[in-house]
LUMLUMDO-363150 format. One record per residue (C-alpha): x, y, z; residue number from 1. Coordinates in steps of 0.05 Angstrom, whole numbers, plus 5000, padded with zeros to 4 digits. Last residue first. Example, Ala and Ser with C-alpha at 12.3 -4.5 7.8 and 13.67 -1.06 7.14 Angstrom:
5273,4979,5143,2 .
5246,4910,5156,1 .
// end
This chain:
4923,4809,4596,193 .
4942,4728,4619,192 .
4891,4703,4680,191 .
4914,4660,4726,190 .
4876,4642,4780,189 .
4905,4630,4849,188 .
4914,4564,4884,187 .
4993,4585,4906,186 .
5020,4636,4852,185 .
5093,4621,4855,184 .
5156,4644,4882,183 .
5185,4682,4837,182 .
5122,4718,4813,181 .
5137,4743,4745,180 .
5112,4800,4703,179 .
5133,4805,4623,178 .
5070,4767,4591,177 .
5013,4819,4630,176 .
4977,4795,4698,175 .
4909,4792,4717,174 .
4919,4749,4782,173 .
4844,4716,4805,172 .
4839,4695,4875,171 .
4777,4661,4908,170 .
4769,4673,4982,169 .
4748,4610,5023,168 .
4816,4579,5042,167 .
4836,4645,5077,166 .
4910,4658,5077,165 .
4924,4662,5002,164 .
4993,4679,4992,163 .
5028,4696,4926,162 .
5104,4683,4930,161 .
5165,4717,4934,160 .
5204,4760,4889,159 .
5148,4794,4858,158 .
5170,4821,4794,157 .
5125,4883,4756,156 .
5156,4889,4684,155 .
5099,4921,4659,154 .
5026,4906,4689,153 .
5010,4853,4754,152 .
4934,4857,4777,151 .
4912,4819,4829,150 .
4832,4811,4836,149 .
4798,4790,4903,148 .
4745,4738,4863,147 .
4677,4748,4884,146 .
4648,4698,4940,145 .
4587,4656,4927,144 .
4622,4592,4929,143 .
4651,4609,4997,142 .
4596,4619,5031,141 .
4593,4677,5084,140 .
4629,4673,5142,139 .
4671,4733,5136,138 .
4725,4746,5185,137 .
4778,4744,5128,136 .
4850,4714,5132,135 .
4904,4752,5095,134 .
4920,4757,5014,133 .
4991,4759,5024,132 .
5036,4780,4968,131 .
5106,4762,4984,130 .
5176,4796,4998,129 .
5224,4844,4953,128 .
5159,4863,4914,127 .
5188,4909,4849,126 .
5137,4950,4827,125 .
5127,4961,4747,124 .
5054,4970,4751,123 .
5018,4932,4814,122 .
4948,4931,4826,121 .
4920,4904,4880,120 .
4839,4903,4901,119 .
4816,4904,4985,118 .
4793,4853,5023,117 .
4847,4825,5062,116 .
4905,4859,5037,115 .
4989,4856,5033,114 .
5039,4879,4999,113 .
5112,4845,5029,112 .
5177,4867,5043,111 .
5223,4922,5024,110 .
5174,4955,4967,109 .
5196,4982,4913,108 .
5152,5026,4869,107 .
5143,5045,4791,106 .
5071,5051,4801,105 .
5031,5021,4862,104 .
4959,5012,4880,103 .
4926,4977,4942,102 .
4852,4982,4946,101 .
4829,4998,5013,100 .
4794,4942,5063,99 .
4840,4914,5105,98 .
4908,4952,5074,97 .
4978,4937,5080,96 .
5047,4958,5048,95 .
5106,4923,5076,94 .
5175,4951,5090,93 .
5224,4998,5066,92 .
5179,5035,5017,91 .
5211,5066,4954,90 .
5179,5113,4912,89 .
5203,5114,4838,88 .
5129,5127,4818,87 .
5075,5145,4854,86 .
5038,5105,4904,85 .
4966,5102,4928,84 .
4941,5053,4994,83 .
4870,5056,4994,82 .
4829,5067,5055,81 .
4789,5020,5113,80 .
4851,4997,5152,79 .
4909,5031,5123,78 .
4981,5014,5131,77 .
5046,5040,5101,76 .
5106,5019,5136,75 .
5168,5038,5144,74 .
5232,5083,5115,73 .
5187,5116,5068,72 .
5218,5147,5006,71 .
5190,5185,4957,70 .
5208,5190,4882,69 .
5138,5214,4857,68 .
5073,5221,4912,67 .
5047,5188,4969,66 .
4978,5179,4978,65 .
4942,5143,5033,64 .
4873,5143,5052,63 .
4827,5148,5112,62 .
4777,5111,5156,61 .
4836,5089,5196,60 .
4914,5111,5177,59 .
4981,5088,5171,58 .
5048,5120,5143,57 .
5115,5094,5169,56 .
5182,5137,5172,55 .
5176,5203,5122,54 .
5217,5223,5068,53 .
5196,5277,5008,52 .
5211,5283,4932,51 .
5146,5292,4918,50 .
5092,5311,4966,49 .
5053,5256,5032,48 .
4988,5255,5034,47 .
4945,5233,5088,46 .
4873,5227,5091,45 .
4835,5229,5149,44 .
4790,5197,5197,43 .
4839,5169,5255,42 .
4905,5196,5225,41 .
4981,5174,5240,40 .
5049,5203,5205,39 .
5113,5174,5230,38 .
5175,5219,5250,37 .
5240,5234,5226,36 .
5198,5278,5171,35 .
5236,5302,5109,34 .
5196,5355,5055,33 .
5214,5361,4983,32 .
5140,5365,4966,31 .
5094,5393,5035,30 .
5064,5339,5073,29 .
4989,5342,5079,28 .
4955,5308,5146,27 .
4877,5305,5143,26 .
4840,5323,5206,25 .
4783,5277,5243,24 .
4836,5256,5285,23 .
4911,5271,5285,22 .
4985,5243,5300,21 .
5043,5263,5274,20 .
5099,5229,5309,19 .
5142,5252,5367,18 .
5227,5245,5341,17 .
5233,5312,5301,16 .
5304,5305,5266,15 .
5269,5342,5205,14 .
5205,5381,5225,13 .
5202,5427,5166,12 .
5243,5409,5103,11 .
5199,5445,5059,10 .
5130,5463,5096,9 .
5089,5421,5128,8 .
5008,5425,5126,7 .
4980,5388,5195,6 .
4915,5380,5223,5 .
4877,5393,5159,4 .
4802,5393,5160,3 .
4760,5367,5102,2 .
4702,5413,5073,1 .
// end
């Protein structure tokens, strides 16, 4: 059984400036809820309800969810979760993961999305910056590494470029007819769904 550090009700904590901070607890935001504050978990989930507004989202050992026509007015950053969004959410800045999967519907984000090791997939998003796959620590060889896989369905439009950091990860973008990536796709692999 998980245990929740903080449940918010409509509208509760709105002008509070100390953040929400917890460990080993999941934070839940109530739907239709505003937080001036940002939410921060050590070994827990946090979800975030419809129709709400927070300031930057990040967790450790723990995922992300935010739910339909949100709007974050930071970041979202997980180290080893996934990163979920709803539709018609709106993130102000970057969305980052290490090791999560990254996946957005119907979002825009401010500036760029962002993983190491972790799976994208993008469905009608809007990327106002890049996609940066970063720099692993792995030392492994190269030629035996699995392809990080982009995926890129309806309409999505990256309005930078595709990034790949680390020489020795292969990159594969899955991508439908009607996406672009403005900027270009660097040394990844395209592949048309």
């Amino acid at each position: 059984m998980r245990k929740l550090g903080w449940i918010l009700p409509f509208a509760m904590l709105l002008g509070c400036s100390s953040s929400l901070s917890t460990v080993n607890r999941d934070i839940l935001i109530a739907p239709s809820s505003r937080t001036a504050s940002a939410c921060r978990s050590v070994n827990g989930e946090i979800q975030i309800g419809d129709h709400s507004e927070t300031r930057s989202v990040s967790t450790v050992n723990g995922s992300i969810r935010i739910g339909m026509d949100c709007l974050v007015d930071g970041n979202l950053k997980s180290v080893n979760g996934n990163v979920i969004c709803a539709k018609r959410t709106q993130v102000r800045c970057s969305v980052e993961t290490v090791n999560g999967r990254i996946e957005l519907e119907g979002t825009e984000v401010g500036h760029d999305v962002s993983t190491i090791n972790g799976e994208i997939l993008l469905t009608d998003v809007k990327v106002v910056g890049n996609i940066v796959i970063g720099k692993s620590n792995s030392s492994g060889d190269s030629s035996t590494r699995k392809p990080l896989v982009i995926t890129l369905m309806n309409g999505t439009v990256v309005q930078g470029e595709i990034k790949i950091e680390d020489e020795g990860q292969p990159v594969e973008v899955r991508k439908n007819s009607n996406c672009t990536v403005l900027g270009g796709f660097g040394r990844a692999k395209i592949v048309q769904l």
